[in-house]
C-alpha angles and dihedrals in degrees: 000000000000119000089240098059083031080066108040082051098054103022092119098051112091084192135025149181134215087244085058084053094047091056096049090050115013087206103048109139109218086221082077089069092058090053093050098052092046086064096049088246100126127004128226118232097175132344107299102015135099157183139191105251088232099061110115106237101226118165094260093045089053086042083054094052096043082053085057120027094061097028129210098053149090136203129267150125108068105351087056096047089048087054095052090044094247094128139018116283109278143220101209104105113242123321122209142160129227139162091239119080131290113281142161137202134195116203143169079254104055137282128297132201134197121190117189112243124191112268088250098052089053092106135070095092133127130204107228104194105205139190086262104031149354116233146146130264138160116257116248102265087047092051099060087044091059093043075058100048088055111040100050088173092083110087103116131070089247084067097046098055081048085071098061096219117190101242091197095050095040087055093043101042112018108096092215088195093050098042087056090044094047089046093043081056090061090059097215115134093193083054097046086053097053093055089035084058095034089055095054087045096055085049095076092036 
């Protein structure tokens, strides 16, 4: 397969395997793909992932490759916050959740995490289809929850302001009722406690 009708076939991927390749040509012979990238043609985020060297890396195209490059996940915690405007931009990579175990990947494109959820707290996300990408992401008030579920230290007020939480947001944009129903599924008392303690908190905010 020539680059040219490689790239007519996958041009709308932003990122891409070598199964999706294989479905597109039956042949294809992966040596192609080291060919490719010699010649700056496509770029490698981790084995067996690509994407063409001329994608923009805008932050939902980068929250679409982290969904797939490490599936099942989506993303969430502070990248997710930050997305919603909760808390201030962060530096952290990109922060996801998945079923399968932790993991973590640095790549030319930025840093992604994987933290391992329960089976049953694997929900709460949403898929945002944008103008660049389509990807999964918790919705605000899982989000937090999951913040929560990994990070069993905060407990205190002083944890909570460490957290720079965005009051106005939080009042605007945080369903109180749904964030207590989507934490009461999860079934864990230490963790009903933390957003118990996060949302009064957050009243006299």
């Amino acid at each position: 397969m020539r680059f040219i009708h490689f790239k007519e076939q996958l041009g709308s991927f932003n990122v891409f395997s070598l199964r999706d390749i294989r479905m597109a040509d039956s042949r294809f012979h992966r040596r192609r793909l080291n060919e490719w990238q010699e010649k700056g043609y496509i770029k490698k985020i981790v084995r067996g992932y690509y994407i063409f060297s001329d994608t923009r890396l805008s932050e939902p195209v980068l929250y679409e490759i982290a969904n797939r490059i490490y599936s099942p996940s989506y993303v969430t915690c502070e990248t997710a916050l930050a997305w919603y405007g909760l808390i201030p931009e962060t530096t952290y990579g990109i922060v996801s959740a998945s079923t399968r175990k932790t993991a973590g990947f640095s790549t030319f494109a930025g840093n992604f995490s994987y933290h391992s959820l329960l089976r049953r707290a694997f929900s709460g996300y949403t898929i945002v289809e944008d103008r660049d990408a389509r990807f999964k992401i918790a919705v605000i008030e899982k989000a937090l929850i999951d913040y929560l579920y990994l990070h069993a230290n905060l407990k205190a007020a002083d944890d909570f302001e460490s957290l720079r939480i965005n009051a106005e947001v939080f009042r605007a944009k945080v369903d109180r009722v749904k964030m207590e129903s989507l934490c009461e599924k999860i079934g864990i008392k230490a963790l009903k406690n933390r957003v118990h303690g996060l949302l009064r908190y957050m009243n006299n905010a």
